[in-house]
C-alpha positions in Angstrom: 280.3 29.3 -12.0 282.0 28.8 -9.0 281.9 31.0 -6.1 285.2 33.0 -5.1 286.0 32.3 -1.0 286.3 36.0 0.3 289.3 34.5 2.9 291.1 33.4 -0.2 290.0 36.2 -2.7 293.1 38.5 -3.8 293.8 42.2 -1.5 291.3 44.2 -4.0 288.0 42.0 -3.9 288.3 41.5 0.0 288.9 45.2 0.0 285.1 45.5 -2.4 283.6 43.2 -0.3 284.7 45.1 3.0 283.5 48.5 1.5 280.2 47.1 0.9 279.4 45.5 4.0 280.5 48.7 5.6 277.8 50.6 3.0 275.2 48.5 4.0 275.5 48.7 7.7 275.7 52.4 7.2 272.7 52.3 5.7 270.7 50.0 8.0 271.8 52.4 10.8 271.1 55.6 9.2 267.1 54.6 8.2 265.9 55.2 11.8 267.0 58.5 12.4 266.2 59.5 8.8 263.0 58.1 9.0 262.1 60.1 12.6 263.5 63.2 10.7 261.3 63.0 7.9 258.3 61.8 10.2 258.6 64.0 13.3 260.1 66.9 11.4 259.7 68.2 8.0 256.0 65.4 8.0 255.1 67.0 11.2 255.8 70.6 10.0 255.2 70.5 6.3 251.7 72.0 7.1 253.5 74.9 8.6 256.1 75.5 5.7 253.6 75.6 3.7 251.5 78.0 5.5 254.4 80.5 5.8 254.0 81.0 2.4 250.4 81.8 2.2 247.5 84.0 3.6 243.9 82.7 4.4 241.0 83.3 2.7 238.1 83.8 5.1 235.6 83.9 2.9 236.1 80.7 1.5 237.7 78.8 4.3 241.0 78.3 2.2 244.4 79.1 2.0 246.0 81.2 -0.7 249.8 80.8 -2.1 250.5 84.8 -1.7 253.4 85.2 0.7 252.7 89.3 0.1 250.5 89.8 3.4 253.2 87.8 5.5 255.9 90.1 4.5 254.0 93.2 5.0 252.8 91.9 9.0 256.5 91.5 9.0 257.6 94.7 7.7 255.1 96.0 10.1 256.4 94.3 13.3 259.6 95.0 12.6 259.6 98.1 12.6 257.4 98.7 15.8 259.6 99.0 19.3 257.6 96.3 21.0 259.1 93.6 18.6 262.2 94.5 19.3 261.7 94.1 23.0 260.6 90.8 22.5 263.5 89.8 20.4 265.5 91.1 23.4 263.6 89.4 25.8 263.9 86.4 24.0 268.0 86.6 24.4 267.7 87.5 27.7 265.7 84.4 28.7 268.6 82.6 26.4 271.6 83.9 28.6 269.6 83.4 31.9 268.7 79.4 31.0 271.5 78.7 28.3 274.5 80.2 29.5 274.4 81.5 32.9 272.2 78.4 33.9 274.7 76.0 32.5 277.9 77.6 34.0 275.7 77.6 37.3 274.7 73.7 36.5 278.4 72.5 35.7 279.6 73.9 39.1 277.1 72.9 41.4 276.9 69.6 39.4 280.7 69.1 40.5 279.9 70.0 43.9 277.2 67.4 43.8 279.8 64.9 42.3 282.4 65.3 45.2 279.7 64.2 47.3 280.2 67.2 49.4 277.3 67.7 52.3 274.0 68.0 51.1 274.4 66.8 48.4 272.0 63.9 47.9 268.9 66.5 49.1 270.3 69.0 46.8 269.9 66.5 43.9 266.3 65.4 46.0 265.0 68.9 45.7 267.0 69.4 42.1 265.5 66.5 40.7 261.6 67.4 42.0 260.7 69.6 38.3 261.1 66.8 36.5 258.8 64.7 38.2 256.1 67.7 39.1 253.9 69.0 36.2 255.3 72.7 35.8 251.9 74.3 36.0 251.4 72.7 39.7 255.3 74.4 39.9 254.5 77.4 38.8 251.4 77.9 40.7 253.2 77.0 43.9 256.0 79.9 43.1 253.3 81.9 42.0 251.7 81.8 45.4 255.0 81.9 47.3 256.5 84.6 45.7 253.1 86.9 45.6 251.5 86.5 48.9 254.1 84.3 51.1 256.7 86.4 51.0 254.5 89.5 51.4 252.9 87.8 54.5 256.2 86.6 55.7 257.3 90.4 55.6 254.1 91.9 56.9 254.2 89.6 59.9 258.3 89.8 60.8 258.8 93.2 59.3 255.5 94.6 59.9 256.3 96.1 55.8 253.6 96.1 53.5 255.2 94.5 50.3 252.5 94.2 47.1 251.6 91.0 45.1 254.0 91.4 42.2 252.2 89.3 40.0 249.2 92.1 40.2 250.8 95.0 41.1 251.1 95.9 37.6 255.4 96.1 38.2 256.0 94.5 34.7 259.4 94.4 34.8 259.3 93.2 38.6 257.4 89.8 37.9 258.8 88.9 34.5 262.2 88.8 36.1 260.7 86.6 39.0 259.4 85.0 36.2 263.0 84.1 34.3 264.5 83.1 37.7 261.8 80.6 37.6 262.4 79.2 34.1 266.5 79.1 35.1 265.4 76.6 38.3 263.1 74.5 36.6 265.6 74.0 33.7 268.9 74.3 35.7 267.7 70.5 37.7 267.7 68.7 35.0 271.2 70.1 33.5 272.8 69.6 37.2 271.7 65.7 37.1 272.6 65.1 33.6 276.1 66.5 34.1 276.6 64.6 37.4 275.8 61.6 35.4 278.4 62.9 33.0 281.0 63.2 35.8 280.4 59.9 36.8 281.5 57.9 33.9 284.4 59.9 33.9 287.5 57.0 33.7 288.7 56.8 37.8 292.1 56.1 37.0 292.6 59.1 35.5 290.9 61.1 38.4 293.4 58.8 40.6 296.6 60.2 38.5 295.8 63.6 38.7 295.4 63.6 42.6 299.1 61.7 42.4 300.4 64.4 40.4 299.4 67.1 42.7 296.1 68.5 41.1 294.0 70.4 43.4 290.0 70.1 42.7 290.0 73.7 40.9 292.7 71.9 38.7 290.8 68.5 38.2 287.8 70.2 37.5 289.0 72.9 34.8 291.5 69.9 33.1 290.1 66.3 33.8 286.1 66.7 34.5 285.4 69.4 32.1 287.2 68.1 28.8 285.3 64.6 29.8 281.9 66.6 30.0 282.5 68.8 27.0 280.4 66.9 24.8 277.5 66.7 26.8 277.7 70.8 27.6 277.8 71.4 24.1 274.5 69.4 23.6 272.6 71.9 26.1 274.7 74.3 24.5 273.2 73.8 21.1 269.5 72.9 22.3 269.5 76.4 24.4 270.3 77.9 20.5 267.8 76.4 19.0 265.1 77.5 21.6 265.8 81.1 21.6 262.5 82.1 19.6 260.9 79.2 20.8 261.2 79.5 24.3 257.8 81.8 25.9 259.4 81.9 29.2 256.4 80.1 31.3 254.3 83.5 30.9 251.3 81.2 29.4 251.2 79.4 33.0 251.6 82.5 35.3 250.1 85.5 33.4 248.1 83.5 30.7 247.6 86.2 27.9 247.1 89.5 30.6 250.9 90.7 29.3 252.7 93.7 27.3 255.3 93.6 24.4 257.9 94.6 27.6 257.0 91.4 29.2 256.6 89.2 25.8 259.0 87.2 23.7 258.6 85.9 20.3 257.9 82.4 21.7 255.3 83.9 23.9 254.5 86.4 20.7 253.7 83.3 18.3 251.9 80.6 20.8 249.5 83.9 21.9 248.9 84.6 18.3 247.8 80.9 17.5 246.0 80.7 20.2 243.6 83.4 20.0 243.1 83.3 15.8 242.5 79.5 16.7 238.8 79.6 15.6 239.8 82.5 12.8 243.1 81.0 10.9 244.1 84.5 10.3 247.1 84.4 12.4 248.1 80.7 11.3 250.3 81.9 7.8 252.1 85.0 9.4 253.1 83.1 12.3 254.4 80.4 10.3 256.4 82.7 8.5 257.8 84.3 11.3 258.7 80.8 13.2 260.3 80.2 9.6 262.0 83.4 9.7 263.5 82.7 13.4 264.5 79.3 12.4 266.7 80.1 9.4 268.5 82.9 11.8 269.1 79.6 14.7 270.3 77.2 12.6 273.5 79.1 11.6 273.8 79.6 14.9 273.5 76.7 16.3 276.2 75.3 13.5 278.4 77.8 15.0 278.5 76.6 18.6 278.9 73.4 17.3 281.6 74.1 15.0 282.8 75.7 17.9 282.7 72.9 20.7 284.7 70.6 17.6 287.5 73.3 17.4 288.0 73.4 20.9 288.1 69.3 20.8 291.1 69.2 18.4 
């Protein structure tokens, strides 16, 4: 039989052929990312989904399928005080890094983009926690904040000022402590969104200053529509860290901390940690991390769906 020329075939097959050519190049370009989200997600985290919906037998060295003890540790927590302080702890650290971070970042990213002075050694010093591990990082604030500044005020001032990291002032050090998590994240966010700026389209940059725009204008109705895209990204990945996020307390207070310092990031990497050997604390913090995930991702679906509303 012969073969029908696609050029010369009639509206309808070149239309079939079209559609499936189309398919298949969907298809080819959808298997990586499908592939890395059944790999490096639900593969690397099937363990855990699992556990959240057993207990561990110590006596045997096995795990049980009886989700009853997890939801009694959880009835438990939740109704203790300290939990709740986490959880709020937890959404502070969010609005410090997520939102006032980024309306910090977007700003001074701009002011870095206008090349105004100082600019290239404020994107030097910006740029230096990404290429520093953030333990040496937060050692050095560590040792800044608790004895520099003290000896900087005992030998100008002649004022004794404590070490707040061992003065016991909890609520002192753990917000010295989020103002450290805000600079080491805001960097990064500053040079990505300069990066942003900089692709935006010169000519119309160059037809807004003709019409008049001052740079409050171009930045509120030129740079930041361009950049919306990328905002919403940190926007989104700040949501989905909100329980996940432990607030560098591992790498300047290790496990010497209260529930008023904690959050539930902090809560479930401390309770890993030390039932490492045991495996008792394995199944209820997997059922908690699944808890705090299935309150994110609505979440994060609604600044999303958010970000696309504004962008029609």
């Amino acid at each position: 039989m012969k073969r029908m020329d696609p050029i010369n075939a009639p509206a309808g097959v070149r239309r079939r052929h079209r559609d499936r050519a189309d398919i298949i190049f969907y298809t080819l370009l959808m298997i990586l990312p499908v592939v890395q989200l059944l790999i490096f997600y639900f593969g690397v985290n099937f363990q855990s989904i699992c556990m959240a919906f057993q207990k561990y037998d110590a006596k045997n060295n096995v795990f049980i399928w009886d989700i009853t003890k997890n939801l009694t540790l959880f009835r438990i927590d939740i109704q203790m005080a300290g939990f709740w302080n986490m959880v709020g702890n937890s959404l502070v650290v969010w609005i410090s890094t997520s939102l006032t971070g980024t309306v910090l970042a977007v700003i001074f990213a701009y002011y870095i983009y206008r090349r105004h002075p100082l600019s290239n050694f404020f994107k030097f010093v910006l740029f230096l926690p990404s290429v520093l591990p953030g333990i040496l990082l937060a050692v050095m604030y560590k040792k800044f904040v608790g004895l520099g500044i003290p000896a900087f005020m005992d030998y100008l001032f002649e004022t004794t000022v404590a070490d707040v990291f061992n003065a016991g002032a909890a609520g002192g050090r753990v917000n010295l402590i989020t103002l450290f998590t805000v600079w080491v994240s805001f960097g990064p966010q500053v040079l990505v969104y300069t990066g942003a700026m900089d692709r935006v389209d010169p000519a119309i940059l160059e037809a807004g200053r003709i019409d008049g725009a001052s740079p409050l204008q171009e930045f509120f109705r030129i740079i930041l529509p361009n950049i919306a895209s990328t905002v919403s990204t940190f926007l989104i990945i700040g949501v989905s860290s909100i329980f996940t996020n432990q607030n560098n307390l591992v790498s300047f207070l290790g496990f010497d901390t209260t529930t008023a310092e904690s959050t539930i990031g902090y809560y479930l990497y401390k309770k890993v940690y030390e039932d490492f050997q045991r495996k008792s604390g394995f199944c209820y913090a997997a059922f908690l991390g699944l808890i705090c995930t299935l309150i994110v991702i609505p979440l994060a679906f609604g600044v999303r769906k958010l970000f696309d509303k504004g962008d029609d």
